[in-house]
C-alpha positions as CSV (number, residue, x, y, z in Angstrom):
1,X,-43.3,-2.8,9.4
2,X,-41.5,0.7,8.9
3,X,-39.1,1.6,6.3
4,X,-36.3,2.3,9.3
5,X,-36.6,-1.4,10.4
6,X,-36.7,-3.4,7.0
7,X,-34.0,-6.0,7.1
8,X,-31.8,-4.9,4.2
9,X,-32.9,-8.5,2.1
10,X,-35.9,-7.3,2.2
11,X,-35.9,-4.2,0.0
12,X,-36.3,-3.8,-3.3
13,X,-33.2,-2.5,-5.2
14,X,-34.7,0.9,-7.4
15,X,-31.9,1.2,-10.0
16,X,-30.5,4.4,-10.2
17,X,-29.5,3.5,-13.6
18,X,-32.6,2.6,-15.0
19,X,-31.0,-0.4,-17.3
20,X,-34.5,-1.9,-17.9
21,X,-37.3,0.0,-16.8
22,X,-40.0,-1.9,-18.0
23,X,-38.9,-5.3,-16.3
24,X,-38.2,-4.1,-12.9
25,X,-42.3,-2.3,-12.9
26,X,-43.0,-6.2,-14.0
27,X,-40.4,-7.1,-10.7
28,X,-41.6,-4.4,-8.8
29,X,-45.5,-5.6,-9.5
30,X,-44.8,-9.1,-8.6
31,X,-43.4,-8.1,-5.1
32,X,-46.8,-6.7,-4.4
33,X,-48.6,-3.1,-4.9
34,X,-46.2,-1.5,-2.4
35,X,-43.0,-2.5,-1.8
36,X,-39.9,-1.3,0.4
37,X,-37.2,-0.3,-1.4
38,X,-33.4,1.0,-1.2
39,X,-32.2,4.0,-3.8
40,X,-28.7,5.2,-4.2
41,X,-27.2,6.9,-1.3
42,X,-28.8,4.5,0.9
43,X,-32.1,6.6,0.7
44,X,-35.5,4.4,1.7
45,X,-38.9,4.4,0.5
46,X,-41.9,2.8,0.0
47,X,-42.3,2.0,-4.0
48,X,-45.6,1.1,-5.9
49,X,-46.1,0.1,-9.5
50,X,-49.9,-0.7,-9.1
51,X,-51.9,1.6,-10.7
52,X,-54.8,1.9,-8.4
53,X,-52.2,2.4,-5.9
54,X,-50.3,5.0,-6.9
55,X,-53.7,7.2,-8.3
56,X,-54.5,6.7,-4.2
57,X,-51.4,8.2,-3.0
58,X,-50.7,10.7,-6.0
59,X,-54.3,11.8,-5.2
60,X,-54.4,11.2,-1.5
61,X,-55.3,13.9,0.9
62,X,-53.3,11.9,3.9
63,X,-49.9,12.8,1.6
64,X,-47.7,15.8,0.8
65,X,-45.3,16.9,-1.8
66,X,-43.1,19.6,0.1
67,X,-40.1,17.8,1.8
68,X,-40.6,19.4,5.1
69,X,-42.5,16.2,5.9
70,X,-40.1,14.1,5.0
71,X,-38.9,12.7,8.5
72,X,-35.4,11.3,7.6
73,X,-34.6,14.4,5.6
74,X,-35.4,16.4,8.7
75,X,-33.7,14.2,11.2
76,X,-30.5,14.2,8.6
77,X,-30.5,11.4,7.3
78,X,-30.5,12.2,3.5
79,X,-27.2,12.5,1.8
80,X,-26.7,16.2,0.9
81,X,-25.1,15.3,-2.1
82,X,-27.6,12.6,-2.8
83,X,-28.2,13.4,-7.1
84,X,-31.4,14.1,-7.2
85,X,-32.0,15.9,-3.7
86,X,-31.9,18.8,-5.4
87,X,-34.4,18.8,-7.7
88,X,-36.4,17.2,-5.1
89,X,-35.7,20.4,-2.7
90,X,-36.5,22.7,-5.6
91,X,-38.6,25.9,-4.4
92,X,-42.0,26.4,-5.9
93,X,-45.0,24.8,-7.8
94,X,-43.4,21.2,-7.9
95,X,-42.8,20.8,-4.2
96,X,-45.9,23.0,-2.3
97,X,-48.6,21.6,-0.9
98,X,-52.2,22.9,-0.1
99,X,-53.1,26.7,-0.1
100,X,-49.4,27.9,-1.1
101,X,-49.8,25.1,-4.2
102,X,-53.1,26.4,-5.4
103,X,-51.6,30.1,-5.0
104,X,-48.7,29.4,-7.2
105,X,-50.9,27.5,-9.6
106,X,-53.7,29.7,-10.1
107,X,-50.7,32.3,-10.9
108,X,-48.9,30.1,-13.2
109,X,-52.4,29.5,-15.1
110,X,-53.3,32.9,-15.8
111,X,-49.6,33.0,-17.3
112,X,-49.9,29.9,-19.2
113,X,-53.3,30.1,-20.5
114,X,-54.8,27.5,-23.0
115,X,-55.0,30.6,-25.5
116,X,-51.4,30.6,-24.9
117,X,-50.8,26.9,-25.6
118,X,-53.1,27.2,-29.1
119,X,-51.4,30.3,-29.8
120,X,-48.3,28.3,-30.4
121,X,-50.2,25.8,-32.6
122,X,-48.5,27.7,-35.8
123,X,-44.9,27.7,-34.5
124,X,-44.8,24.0,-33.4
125,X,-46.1,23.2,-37.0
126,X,-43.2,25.5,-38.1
127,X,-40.6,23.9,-36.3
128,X,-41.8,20.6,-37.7
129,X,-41.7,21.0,-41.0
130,X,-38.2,23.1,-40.9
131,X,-36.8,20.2,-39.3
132,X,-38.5,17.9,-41.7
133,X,-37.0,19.8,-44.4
134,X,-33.1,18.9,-42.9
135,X,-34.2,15.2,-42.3
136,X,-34.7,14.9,-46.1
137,X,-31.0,15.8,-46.6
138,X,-30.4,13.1,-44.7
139,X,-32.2,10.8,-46.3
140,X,-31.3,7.1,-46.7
141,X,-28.8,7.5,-43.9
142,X,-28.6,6.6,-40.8
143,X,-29.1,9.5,-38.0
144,X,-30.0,9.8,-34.7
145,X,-33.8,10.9,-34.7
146,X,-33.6,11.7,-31.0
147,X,-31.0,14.4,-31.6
148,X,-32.3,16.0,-35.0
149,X,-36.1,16.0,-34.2
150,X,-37.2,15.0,-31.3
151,X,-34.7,16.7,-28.9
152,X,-35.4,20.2,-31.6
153,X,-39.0,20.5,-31.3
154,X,-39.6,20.8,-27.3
155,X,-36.3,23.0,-26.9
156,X,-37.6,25.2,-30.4
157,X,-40.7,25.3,-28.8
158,X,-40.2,26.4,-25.3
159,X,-37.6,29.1,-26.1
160,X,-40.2,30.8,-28.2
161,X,-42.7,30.5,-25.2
162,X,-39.9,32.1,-22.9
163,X,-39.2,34.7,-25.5
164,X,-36.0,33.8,-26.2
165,X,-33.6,35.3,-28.8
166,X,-32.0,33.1,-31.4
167,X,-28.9,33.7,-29.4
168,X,-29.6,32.8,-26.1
169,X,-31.6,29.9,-27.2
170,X,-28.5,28.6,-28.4
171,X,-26.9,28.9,-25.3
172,X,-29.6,27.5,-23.3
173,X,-29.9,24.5,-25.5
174,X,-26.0,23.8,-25.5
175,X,-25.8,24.0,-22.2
176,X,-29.4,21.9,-21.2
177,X,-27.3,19.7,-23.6
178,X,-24.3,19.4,-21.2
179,X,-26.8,18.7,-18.0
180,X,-28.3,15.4,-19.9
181,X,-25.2,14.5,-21.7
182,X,-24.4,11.0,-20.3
183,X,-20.9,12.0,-21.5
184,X,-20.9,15.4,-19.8
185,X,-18.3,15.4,-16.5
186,X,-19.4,15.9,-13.5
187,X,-17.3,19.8,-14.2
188,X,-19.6,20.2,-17.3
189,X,-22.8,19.3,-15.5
190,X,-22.1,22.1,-12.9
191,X,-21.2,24.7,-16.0
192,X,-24.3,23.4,-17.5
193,X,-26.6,24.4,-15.0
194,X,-25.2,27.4,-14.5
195,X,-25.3,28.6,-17.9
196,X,-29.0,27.4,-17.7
197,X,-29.6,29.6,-14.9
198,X,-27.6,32.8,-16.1
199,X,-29.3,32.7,-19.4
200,X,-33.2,32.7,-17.8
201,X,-31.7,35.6,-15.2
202,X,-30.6,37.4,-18.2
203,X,-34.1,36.9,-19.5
204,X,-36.2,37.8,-17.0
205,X,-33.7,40.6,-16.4
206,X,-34.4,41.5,-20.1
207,X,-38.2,41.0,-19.8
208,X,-38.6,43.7,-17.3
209,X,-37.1,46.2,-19.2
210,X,-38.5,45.4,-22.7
211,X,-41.9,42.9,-21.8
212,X,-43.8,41.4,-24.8
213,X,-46.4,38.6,-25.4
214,X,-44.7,35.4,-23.7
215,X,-44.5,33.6,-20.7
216,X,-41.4,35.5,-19.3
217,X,-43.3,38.5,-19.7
218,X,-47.0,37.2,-17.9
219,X,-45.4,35.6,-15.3
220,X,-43.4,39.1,-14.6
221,X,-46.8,41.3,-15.0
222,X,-48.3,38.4,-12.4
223,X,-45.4,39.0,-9.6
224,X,-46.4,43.1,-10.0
225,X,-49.9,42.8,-9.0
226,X,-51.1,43.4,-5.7
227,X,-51.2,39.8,-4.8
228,X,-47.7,39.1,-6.1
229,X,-46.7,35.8,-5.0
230,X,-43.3,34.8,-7.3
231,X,-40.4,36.4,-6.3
232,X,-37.4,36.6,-8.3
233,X,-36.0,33.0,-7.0
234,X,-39.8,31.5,-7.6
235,X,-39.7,32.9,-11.4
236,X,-36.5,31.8,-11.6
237,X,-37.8,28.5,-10.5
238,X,-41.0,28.2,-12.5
239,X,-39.4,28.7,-15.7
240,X,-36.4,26.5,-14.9
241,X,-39.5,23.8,-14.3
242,X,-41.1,24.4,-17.6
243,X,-37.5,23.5,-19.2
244,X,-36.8,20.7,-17.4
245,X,-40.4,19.3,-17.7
246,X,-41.6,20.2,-20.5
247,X,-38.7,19.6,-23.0
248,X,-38.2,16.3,-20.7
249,X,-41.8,14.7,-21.0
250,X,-41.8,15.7,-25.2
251,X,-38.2,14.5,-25.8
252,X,-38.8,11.6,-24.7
253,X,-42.7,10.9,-25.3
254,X,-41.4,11.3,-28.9
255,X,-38.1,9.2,-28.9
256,X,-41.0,6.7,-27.5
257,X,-43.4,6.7,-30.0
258,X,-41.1,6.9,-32.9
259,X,-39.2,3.2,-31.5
260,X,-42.9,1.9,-30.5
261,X,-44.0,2.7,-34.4
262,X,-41.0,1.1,-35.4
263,X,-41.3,-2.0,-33.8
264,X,-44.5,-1.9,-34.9
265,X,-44.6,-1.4,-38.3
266,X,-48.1,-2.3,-38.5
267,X,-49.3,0.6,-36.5
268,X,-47.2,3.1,-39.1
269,X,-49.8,1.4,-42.1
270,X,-52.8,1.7,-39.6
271,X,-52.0,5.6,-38.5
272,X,-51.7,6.4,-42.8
273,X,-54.8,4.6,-43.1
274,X,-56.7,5.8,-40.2
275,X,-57.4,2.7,-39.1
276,X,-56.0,4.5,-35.9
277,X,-55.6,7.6,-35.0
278,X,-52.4,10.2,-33.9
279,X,-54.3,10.6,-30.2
280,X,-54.6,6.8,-30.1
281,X,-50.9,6.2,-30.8
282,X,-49.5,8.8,-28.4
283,X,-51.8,8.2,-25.4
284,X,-50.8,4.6,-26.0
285,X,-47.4,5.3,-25.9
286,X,-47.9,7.3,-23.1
287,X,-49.1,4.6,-21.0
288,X,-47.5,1.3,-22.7
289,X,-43.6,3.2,-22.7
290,X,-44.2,6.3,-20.9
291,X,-41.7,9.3,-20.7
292,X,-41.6,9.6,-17.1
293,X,-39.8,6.6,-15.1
294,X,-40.7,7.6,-11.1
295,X,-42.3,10.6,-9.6
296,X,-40.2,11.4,-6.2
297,X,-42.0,11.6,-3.7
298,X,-45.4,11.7,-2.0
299,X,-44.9,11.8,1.7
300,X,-47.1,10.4,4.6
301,X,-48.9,12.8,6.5
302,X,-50.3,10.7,9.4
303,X,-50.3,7.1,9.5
304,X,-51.9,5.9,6.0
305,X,-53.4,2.3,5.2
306,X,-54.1,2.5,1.8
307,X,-57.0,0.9,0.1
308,X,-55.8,-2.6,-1.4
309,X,-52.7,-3.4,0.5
310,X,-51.8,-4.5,4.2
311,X,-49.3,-1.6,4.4
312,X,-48.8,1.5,6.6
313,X,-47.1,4.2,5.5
314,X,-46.0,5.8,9.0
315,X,-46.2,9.7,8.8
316,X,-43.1,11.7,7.4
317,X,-42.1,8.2,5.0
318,X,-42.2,8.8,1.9
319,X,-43.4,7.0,-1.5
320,X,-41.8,6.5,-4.8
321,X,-44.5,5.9,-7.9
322,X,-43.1,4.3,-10.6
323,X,-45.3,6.0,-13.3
324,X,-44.1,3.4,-16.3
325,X,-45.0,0.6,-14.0
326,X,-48.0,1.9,-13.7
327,X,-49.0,1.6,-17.3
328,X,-48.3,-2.5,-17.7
329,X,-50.4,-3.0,-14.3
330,X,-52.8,-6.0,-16.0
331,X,-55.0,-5.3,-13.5
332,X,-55.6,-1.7,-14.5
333,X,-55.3,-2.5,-18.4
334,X,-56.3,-6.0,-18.8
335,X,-54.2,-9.1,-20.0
336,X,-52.9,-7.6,-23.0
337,X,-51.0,-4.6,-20.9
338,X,-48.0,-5.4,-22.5
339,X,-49.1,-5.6,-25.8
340,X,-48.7,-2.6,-27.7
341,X,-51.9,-1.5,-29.6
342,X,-53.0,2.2,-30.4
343,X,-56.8,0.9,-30.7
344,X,-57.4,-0.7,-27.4
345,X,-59.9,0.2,-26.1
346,X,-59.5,1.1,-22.0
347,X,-61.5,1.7,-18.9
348,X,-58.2,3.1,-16.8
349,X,-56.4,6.4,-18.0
350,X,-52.6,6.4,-17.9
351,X,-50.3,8.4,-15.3
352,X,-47.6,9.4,-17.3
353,X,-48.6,13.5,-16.5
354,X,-49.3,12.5,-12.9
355,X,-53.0,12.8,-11.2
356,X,-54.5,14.8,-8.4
357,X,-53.5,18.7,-7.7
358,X,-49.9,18.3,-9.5
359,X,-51.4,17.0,-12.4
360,X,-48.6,18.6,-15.3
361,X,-49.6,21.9,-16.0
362,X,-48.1,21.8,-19.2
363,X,-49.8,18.4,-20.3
364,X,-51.8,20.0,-23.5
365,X,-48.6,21.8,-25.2
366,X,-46.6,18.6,-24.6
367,X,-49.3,16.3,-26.9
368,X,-49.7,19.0,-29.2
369,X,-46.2,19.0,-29.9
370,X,-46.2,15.4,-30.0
371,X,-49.2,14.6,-32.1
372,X,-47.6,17.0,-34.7
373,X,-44.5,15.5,-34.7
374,X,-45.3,12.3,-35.0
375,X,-48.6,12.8,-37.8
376,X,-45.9,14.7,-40.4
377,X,-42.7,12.3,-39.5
378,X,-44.9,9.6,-40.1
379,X,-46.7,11.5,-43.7
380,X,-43.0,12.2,-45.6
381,X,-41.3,9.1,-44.3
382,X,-40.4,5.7,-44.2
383,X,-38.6,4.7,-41.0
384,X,-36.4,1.8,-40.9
385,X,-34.6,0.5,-37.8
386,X,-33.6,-2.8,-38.7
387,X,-30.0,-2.3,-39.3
388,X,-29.8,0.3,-36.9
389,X,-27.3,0.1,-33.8
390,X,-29.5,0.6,-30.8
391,X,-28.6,3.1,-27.8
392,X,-28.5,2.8,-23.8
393,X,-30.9,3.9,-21.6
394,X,-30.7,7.5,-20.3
395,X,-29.6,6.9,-16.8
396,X,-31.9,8.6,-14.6
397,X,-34.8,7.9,-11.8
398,X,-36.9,10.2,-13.9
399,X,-36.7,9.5,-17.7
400,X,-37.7,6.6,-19.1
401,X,-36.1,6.2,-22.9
402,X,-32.9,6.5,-25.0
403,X,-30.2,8.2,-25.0
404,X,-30.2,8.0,-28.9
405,X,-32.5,7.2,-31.6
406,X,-31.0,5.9,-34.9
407,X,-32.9,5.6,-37.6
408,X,-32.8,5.1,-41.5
409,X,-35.3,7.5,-43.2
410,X,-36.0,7.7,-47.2
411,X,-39.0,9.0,-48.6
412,X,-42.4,7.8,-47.7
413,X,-44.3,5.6,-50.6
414,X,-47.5,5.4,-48.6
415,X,-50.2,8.1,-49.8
416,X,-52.2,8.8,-46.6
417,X,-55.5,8.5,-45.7
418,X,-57.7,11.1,-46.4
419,X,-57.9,14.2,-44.2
């Protein structure tokens, strides 16, 4: 069977709105480890929410990530105002393949260096405990946790890695805001992303004239060596990825591990005892509620049987994985996959930050900001979601978690465990 062929009742519907994530990877699962499906705009793929499966083709030399060998994209058959073509389309490290990828990486690296990432250990710990210090004027009331904290820290975070004035980090925020805003029109989306892109023009702009230690600034001395490879559109591009993905994957990695916590209020006594530990709970959350829904797409380069199913993928089709799937796969994490517990103890490792050359650069920043987070939210307070009105999903193929986070916080009565 081919994807072009598939009688329509076969294919499995891939919400677009993402109403319940988690049961349609349990849907998805049952159908088998790879399934047809139909997305909006009448766009087909192959979908998997098997672990092993997707770790094959995520990893898989037989596939691609640039879109050029995406056959029905080629042949026109793709919406051109399909939502998320664009992002999909986007120039640089996301959607190159082979040599050109490993160029653009090995560039990005030197920029973003792990001396960079620990360098920012003291401002993430700043950040925290300023916005720690507003949440306790807000105590016994009930706020949206998302907006105030976990939203704050990524976006705090990544300006100061850009280099960003308190100014234009305003502006960027405010009008990131107006991209995700389920609210937003489609008029304010489109002035959203424009503001997003004049204020990182304006930076790099700035950057050239007056460079200093940041990202902005390597990534600028990187594109001046001999073997300059990042043109203006490409740093353009790579820093528009490290917003989008990195304040993203932490927004919602946080909003994720708050709700788990407080869900599971006996995890919140076993983290102040140490009965479990900050790693455990957010590589857990990771894998049992991940941040990421679906990672679109992997593309056949030649005809591919993979290991463990009796399907092939015909060259230019392309795959969706559906990473949260991924992390309730009993077959990859046991009978108890859907049980939430920090402890387990695991043979597989999650896919939430992807596998295989594209593995998220930014991966080490985004659980240092999260183990943070979480270990000094979790030290001053008590969190109480009981009476709580609870929020939609964020609509999107790629996010998985709330649009809001509401939350009753008053002062923690817990002393916790020694350091």
């Amino acid at each position: 069977m081919d994807l072009a062929t598939c009688p329509d009742d076969e294919l499995f519907l891939l919400d677009p709105h993402a109403a319940n994530v988690l049961d349609e990877g349990r849907r998805l699962r049952a159908r088998g480890p790879l399934v047809p499906t139909l997305l909006d705009g009448g766009v087909r793929a192959w979908a998997t929410g098997d672990r092993a499966v997707a770790e094959a083709v995520l990893g898989g030399r037989q596939f691609r990530k640039n879109p050029l060998h995406w056959s029905a994209l080629r042949a026109g058959n793709v919406p051109r105002d399909w939502g998320i073509l664009e992002f999909i389309t986007m120039p640089g490290l996301l959607n190159e393949d082979g040599d050109r990828h490993r160029e653009l990486r090995s560039l990005v690296s030197k920029a973003f260096t792990p001396s960079r990432v620990e360098g920012l250990r003291p401002q993430v710990t700043d950040i925290v405990e300023a916005l720690l210090g507003d949440l306790r004027t807000v105590s016994d009331q009930h706020i949206d946790l998302r907006r105030r904290f976990a939203f704050e820290v990524p976006m705090r975070i990544i300006c100061a890695l850009f280099g960003l004035d308190l100014s234009a980090s305003e502006a960027l925020a405010r009008d990131y805001t107006a991209i995700h805003d389920s609210r937003s029109t489609p008029e304010q989306v489109t002035a959203g992303k424009m503001g997003v892109a004049t204020v990182i023009s304006a930076l790099i702009a700035e950057k050239r004239q007056n460079p200093s230690d940041d990202l902005t600034s390597a990534l600028i001395t990187a594109t001046d060596s001999e073997n300059a490879v990042l043109d203006e559109g490409l740093l353009i591009a790579t820093l528009m990825l490290f917003l989008f993905a990195g304040h993203e994957t932490t927004a919602n990695l946080i909003t994720n591990a708050v709700k788990a916590l407080t869900d599971h209020p006996e995890q919140i006594d076993a983290m102040r005892s140490g009965t479990v530990t900050v790693d455990q709970v957010v590589e857990e959350t990771l894998r049992w509620n991940g941040p990421i829904n679906t990672v679109m797409f992997r593309y056949a380069a030649e005809d591919t049987t993979i290991r463990g199913t009796d399907v092939t993928v015909l060259a230019g089709e392309p795959v969706v994985i559906c990473v949260a799937a991924t992390g309730r796969d009993a077959t990859a994490f046991g009978p108890m996959a859907d049980t939430y517990d920090p402890g387990r103890s695991v043979i597989a490792q999650h896919l939430a930050f992807g596998h295989g050359a594209h593995y998220c650069i930014g991966a080490p920043l985004a659980r240092m900001m999260a183990r943070t987070a979480l270990t000094r939210l979790v030290e001053d307070f008590d969190l109480d979601r009981s009476q709580a009105p609870e929020a939609g999903p964020i609509s999107s193929y790629s996010s998985n978690s709330d649009t809001a986070l509401w939350v009753r916080l008053s002062p923690c009565t817990t002393s916790p465990a020694a350091a």
